[in-house]
Backbone as ProteinMPNN parsed JSONL, in Angstrom:
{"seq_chain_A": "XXXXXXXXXXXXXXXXXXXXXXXXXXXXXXXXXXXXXXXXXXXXXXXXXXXXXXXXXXXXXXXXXXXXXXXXXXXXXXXXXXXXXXXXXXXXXXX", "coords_chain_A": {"N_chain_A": [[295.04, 106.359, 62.15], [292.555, 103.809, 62.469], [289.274, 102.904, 63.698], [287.373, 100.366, 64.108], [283.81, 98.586, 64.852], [282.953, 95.408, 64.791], [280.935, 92.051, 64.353], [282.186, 90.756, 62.292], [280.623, 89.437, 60.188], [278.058, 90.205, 59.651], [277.937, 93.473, 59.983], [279.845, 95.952, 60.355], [280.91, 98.695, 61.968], [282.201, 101.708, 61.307], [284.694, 102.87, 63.616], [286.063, 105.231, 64.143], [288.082, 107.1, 61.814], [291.436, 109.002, 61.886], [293.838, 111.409, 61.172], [296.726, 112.686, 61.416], [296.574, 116.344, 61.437], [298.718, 117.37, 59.887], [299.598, 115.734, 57.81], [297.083, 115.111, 56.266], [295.433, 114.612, 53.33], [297.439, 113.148, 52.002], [296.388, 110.636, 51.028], [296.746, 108.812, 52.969], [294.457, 108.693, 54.852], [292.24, 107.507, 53.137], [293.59, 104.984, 52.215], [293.179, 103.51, 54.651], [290.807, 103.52, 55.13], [289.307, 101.792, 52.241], [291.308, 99.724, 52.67], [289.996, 99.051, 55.22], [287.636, 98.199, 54.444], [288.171, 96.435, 51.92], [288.431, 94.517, 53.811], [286.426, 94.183, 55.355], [284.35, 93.278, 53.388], [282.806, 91.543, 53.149], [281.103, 91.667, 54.895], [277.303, 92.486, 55.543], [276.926, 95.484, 56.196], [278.133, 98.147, 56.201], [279.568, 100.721, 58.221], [279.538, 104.086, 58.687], [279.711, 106.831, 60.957], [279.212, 110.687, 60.743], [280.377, 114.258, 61.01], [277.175, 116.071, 61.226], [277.074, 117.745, 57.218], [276.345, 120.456, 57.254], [278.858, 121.566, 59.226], [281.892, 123.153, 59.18], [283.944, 120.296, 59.322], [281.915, 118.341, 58.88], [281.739, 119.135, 55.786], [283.68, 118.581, 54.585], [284.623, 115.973, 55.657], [281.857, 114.438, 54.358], [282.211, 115.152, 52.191], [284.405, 113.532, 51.475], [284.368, 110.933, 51.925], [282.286, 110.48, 50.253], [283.623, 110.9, 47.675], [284.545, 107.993, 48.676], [282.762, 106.336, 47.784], [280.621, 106.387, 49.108], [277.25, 106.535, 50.605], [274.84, 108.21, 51.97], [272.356, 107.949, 54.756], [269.928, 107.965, 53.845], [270.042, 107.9, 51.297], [270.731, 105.533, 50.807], [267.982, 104.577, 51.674], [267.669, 104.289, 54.501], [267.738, 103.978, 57.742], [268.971, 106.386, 60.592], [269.397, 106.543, 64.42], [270.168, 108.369, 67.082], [271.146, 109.382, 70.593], [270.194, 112.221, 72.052], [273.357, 114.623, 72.44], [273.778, 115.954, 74.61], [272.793, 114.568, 78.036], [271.02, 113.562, 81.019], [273.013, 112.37, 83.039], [272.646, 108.81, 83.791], [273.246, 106.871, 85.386], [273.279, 107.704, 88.064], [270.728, 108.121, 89.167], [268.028, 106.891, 91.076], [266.603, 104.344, 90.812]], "CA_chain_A": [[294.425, 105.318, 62.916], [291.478, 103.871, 62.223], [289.032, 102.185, 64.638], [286.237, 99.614, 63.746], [283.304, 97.294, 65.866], [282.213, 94.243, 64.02], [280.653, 90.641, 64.223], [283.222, 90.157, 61.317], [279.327, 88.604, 59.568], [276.64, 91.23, 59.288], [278.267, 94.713, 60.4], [281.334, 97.044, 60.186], [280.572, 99.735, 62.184], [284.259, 102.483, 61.209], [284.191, 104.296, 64.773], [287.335, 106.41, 64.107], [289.26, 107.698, 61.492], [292.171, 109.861, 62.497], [294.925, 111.367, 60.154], [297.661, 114.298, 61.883], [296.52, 117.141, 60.3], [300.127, 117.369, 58.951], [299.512, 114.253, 56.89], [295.875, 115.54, 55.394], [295.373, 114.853, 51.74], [298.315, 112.398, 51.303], [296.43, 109.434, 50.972], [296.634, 107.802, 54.309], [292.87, 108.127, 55.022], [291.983, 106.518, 51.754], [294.469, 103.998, 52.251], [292.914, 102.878, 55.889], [289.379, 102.993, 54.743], [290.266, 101.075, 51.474], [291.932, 98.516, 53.397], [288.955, 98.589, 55.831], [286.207, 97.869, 53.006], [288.503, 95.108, 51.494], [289.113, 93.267, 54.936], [284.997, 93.907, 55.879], [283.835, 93.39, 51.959], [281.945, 89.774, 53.434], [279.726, 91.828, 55.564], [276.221, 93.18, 55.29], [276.321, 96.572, 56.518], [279.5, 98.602, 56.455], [278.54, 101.975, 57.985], [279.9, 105.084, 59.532], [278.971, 108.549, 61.414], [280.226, 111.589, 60.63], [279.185, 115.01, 61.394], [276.552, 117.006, 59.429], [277.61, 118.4, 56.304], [276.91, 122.073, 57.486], [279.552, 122.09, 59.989], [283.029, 122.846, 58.466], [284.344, 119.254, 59.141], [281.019, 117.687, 58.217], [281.744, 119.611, 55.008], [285.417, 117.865, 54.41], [284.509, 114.558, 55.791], [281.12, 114.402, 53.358], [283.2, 115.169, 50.168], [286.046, 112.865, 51.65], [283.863, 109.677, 52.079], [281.405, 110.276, 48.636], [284.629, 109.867, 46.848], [285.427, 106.67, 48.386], [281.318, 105.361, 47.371], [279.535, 106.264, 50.509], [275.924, 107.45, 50.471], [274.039, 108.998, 53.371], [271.478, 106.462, 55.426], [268.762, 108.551, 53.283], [270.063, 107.631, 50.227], [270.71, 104.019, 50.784], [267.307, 103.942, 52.205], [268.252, 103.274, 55.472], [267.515, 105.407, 58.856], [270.117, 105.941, 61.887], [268.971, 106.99, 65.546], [271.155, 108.759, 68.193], [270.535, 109.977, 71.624], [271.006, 113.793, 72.366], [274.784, 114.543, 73.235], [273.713, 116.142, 76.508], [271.507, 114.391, 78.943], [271.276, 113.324, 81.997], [273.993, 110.958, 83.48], [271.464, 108.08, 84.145], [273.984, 106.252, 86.142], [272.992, 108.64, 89.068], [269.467, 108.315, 89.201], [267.802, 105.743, 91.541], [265.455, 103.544, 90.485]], "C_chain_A": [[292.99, 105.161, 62.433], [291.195, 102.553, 62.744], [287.663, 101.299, 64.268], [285.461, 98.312, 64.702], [282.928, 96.691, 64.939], [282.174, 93.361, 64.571], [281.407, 90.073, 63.307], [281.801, 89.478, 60.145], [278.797, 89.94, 58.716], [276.97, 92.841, 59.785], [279.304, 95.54, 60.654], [280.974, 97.985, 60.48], [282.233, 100.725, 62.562], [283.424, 103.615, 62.878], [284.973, 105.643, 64.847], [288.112, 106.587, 62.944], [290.148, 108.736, 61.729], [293.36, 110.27, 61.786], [295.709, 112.606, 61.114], [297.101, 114.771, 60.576], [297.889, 117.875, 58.997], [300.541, 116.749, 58.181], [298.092, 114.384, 55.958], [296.558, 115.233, 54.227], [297.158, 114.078, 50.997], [298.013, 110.841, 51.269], [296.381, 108.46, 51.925], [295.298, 107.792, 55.047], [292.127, 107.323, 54.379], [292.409, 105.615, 51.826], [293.952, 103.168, 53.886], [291.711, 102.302, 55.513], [289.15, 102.13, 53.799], [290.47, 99.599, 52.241], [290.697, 97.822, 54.262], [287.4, 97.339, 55.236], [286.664, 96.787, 52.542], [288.151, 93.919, 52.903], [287.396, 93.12, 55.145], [283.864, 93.696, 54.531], [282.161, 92.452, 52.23], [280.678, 90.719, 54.116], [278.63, 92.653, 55.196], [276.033, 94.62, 55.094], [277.806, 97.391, 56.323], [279.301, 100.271, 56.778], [279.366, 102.866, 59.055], [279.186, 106.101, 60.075], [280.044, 109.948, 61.065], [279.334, 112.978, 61.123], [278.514, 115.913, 60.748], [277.286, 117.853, 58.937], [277.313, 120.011, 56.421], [277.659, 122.586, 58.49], [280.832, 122.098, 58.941], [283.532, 121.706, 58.182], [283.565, 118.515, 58.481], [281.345, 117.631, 56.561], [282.43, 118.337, 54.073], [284.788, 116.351, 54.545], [283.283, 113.988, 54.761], [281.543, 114.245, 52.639], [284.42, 114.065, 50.343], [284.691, 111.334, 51.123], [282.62, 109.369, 50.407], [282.623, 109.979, 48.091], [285.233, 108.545, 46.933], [284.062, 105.712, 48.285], [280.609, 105.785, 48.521], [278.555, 106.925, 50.544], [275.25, 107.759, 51.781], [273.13, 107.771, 53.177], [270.605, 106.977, 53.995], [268.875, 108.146, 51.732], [270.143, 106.321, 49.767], [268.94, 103.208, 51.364], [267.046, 103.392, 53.23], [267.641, 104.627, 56.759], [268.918, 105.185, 60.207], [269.692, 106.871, 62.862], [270.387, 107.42, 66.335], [270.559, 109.567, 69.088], [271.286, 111.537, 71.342], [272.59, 113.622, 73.421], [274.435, 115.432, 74.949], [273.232, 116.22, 77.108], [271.849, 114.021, 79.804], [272.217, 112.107, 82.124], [272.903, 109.641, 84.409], [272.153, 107.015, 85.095], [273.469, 106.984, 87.936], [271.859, 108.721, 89.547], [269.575, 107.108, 90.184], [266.624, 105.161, 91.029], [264.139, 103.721, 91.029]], "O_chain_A": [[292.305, 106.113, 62.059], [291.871, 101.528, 62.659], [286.725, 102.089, 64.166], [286.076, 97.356, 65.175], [282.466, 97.371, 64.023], [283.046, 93.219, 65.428], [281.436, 88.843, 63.335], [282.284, 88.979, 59.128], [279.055, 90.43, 57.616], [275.921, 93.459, 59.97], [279.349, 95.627, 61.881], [280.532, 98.647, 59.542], [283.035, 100.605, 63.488], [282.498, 104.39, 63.119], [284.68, 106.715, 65.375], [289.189, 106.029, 63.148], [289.474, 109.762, 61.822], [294.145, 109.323, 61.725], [294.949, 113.503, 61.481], [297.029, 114.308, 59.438], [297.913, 118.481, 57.925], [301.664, 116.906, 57.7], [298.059, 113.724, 54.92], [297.751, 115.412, 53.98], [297.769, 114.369, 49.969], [298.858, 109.956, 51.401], [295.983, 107.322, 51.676], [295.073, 106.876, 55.838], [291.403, 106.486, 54.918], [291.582, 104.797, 51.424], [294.55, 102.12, 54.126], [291.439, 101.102, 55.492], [288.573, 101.2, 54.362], [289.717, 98.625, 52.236], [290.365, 96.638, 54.207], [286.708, 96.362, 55.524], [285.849, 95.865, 52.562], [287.719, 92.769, 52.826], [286.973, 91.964, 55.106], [282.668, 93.941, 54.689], [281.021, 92.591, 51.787], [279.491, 90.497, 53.874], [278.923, 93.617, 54.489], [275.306, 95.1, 54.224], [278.69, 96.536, 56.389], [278.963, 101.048, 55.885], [279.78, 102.397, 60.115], [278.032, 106.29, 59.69], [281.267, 110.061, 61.148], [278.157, 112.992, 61.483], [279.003, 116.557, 59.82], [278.021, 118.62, 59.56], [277.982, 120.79, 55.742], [277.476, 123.747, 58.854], [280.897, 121.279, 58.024], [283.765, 121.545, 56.984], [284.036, 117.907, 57.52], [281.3, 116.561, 55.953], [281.962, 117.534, 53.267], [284.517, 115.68, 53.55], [283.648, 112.952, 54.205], [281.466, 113.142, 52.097], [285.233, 113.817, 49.452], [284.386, 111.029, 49.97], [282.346, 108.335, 49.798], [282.853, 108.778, 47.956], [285.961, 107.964, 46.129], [284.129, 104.528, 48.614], [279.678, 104.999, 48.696], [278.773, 108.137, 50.522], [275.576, 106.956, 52.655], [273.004, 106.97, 52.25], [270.712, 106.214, 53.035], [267.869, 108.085, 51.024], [269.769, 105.933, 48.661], [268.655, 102.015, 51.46], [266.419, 102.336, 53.315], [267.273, 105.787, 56.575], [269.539, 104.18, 60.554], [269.541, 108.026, 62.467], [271.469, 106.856, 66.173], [269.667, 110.356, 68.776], [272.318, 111.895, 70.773], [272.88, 112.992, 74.438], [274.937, 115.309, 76.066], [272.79, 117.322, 77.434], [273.074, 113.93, 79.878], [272.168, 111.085, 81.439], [272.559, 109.774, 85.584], [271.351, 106.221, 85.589], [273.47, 106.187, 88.875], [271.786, 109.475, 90.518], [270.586, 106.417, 90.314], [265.627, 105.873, 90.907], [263.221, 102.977, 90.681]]}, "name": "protein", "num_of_chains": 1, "seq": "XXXXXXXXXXXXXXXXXXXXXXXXXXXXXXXXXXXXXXXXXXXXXXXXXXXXXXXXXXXXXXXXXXXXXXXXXXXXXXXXXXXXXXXXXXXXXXX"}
């Protein structure tokens, strides 16, 4: 599976790829993303997250995505912000 937000214009943001790990390394991640990149070729930005390269997966998913062209924000020149994963539920607060 693989999950993507866009304007279809100026942005392809991939939010999910997902392979059974019983299917790893036969091509069917390559073959989504691939497909993705053709269908979003028109737009500006085409950009994912993954998670840093010194966690095991980071590791895997790093070396997965350089082989299919993909450079870190830092290398494209580019910067990307994210809130801390665990803060307050701000829904709860009162004004």
């Amino acid at each position: 599976m693989a999950r993507t937000i866009s304007d279809d214009e100026h942005i392809c943001y991939v939010q999910d790829v997902v392979v059974d790990p019983a299917h790893h390394r036969q091509g069917i991640g390559r073959a989504l993303i691939e497909h993705l990149m053709r269908r979003y070729s028109h737009c500006r930005f085409f950009l994912l997250s993954t998670d840093h390269e010194s966690s095991p997966e980071g590791r895997r998913n790093h070396a997965f995505y350089r082989s299919l062209g993909f450079l870190s924000y830092e290398e494209k020149q580019m910067a990307g912000f994210g809130l801390p994963r665990h803060r307050p539920d701000l829904r709860e607060t009162t004004p």
